[in-house]
Structure formats: C-alpha cells, structure tokens
C-alpha positions, 0 to 999 in steps of 0.5 A: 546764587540760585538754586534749584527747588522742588515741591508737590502741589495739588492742582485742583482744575484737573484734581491732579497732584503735581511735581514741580520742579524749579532750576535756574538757568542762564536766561531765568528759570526754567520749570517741569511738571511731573504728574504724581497723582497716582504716586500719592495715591499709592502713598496714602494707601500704604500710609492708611495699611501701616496706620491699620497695621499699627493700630492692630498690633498695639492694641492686640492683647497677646505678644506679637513679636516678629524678626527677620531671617536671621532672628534679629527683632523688627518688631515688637508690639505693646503687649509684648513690652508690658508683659516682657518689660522691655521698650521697643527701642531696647530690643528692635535691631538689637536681640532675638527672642532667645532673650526671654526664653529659659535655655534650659527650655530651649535646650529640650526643645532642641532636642526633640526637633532634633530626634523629629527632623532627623537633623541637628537643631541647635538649642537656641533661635533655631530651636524656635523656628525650626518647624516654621523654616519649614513652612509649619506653623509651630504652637508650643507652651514656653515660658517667657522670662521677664526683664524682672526674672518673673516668668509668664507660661505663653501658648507661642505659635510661629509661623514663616513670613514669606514675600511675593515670591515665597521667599522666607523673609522672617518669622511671626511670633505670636504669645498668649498668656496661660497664666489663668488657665495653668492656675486652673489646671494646677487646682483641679490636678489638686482636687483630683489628688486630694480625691484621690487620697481621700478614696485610699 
C-alpha cells in the first residue's frame, strides 16, 4: 500500500532547494534528488512581478481593461468595477467591452474608420480596435455606459499587446474620467454664448 510522495525542501549547508522525490520499491525505497533552486528563483520573481502588476493595476485611478485577440476581457481592474459597476467575476471570460459602450457610438465610430482605412469596419469590438490591430495606438473620447445606465464620458486609448515574437496577443484599454473637464468645457461654451448674446 506504499505510495509514492514528492515535496520541496530547502537544504540550508548548500543554500539549495531540493525536489525530493520518495518511490516504494521492492526492497524499500528508493529516493531522487533534483535540484530546483534556480526554478524557485524564477517562481518567486514571477510571484513578486504579478504581485507589482496587481498592485499597480488596482490601484490605478483610471479603467484599465484588457481582452485577448478576439475581444473576450482577461482582465478588469478596480477603477473599472467601481466606475462601470460590474465585479471582475461577471465580466472576465465572459464579455467584451462593447458592453459598456453606446452602439450608436460605436456605429459612427465604425463609419469613420471605415472611410479612414479604405475597408469595411464593423460597427462593434473592431470598430475599437481597428487602428490599434494595426499597431496604432487609438485615443478617443467614448462614453462608458454603466451597469445602472448612467453614463461616464472617458478619454480611451487602446493599443495591441504583442509577445516576444510581435505577435498580437490582445489589446490594452485604458479610460480616464473627463467628467470634470467636460463640465468646464460646457461652462465656458455657456459663458462665451451669453457673451456673445450680450454683444448683439
């Protein structure tokens, strides 16, 4: 009824981390050593990145929303839940960020590329990222549509996300609130008309 077992240890006269790997045999045991030390290392680098990555994303104070190729959303940051109103969970795997845009938008959007690109560009995820499957970066006022219906205007840029190789892997979304500036640009625009009324 013996059975095979294996576990890491750290072996601190060589400083070295170990694999030790544990099989029954018909004389006992028989035991192998593998030495995983530089493996480890490269686990906790990764380990430590991810952890920076993660920091830096939720605690950004701007959307940051990335999807793979195809447009599906991988991931989802915290400024994007709390601005959109969505968890992570309901919307990582499952959506694309045409959810939260206005497809009248969109529509337009599409239209302009199309006449830009001299191809047809469909009015929804491509119409997003169209310029940026083509290695440019793409900075355009939108506005987000909430999970309530309110609607937020952002300034979103998108740009590709490529591998080692320059293979597109997916795209980069990244929304900053423009709610204060528009409201200044709506009361100067009012001040400039009354001016303007006031001269006639």
């Amino acid at each position: 009824n013996a059975r095979s077992c294996q576990f890491d240890c750290y072996y601190p006269p060589s400083g070295k981390w170990l694999e030790v790997a544990i099989h029954p045999t018909l004389q006992g045991a028989s035991l192998s050593l593998r030495d995983i030390t530089e493996s480890k290392a490269n686990a906790q680098m990764l380990s430590h990145a991810l952890g920076i990555k993660n920091a830096i994303l939720n605690s950004a104070n701007f959307t940051i929303i990335a999807t793979d190729v195809d447009g599906t959303i991988m991931s989802f940051n915290n400024a994007a839940e709390q601005t959109l109103g969505y968890d992570h969970s309901e919307v990582i795997g499952w959506h694309n960020p045409t959810l939260f845009h206005d497809p009248r938008e969109l529509a337009i959007r599409a239209r302009e590329l199309s006449e830009e690109l001299e191809t047809t560009i469909e009015p929804g995820f491509e119409a997003l990222v169209a310029l940026a499957r083509r290695g440019t970066p793409d900075e355009q006022e939108w506005n987000y549509i909430c999970r309530d219906g309110s609607r937020v205007p952002v300034l979103l840029s998108i740009t590709e996300m490529t591998d080692q190789a320059g293979n597109c892997i997916g795209f980069l979304g990244i929304g900053v609130d423009i709610t204060e500036r528009k409201r200044i640009e709506r009361l100067r625009d009012d001040a400039a008309t009354a001016r303007n009324e006031a001269a006639a």
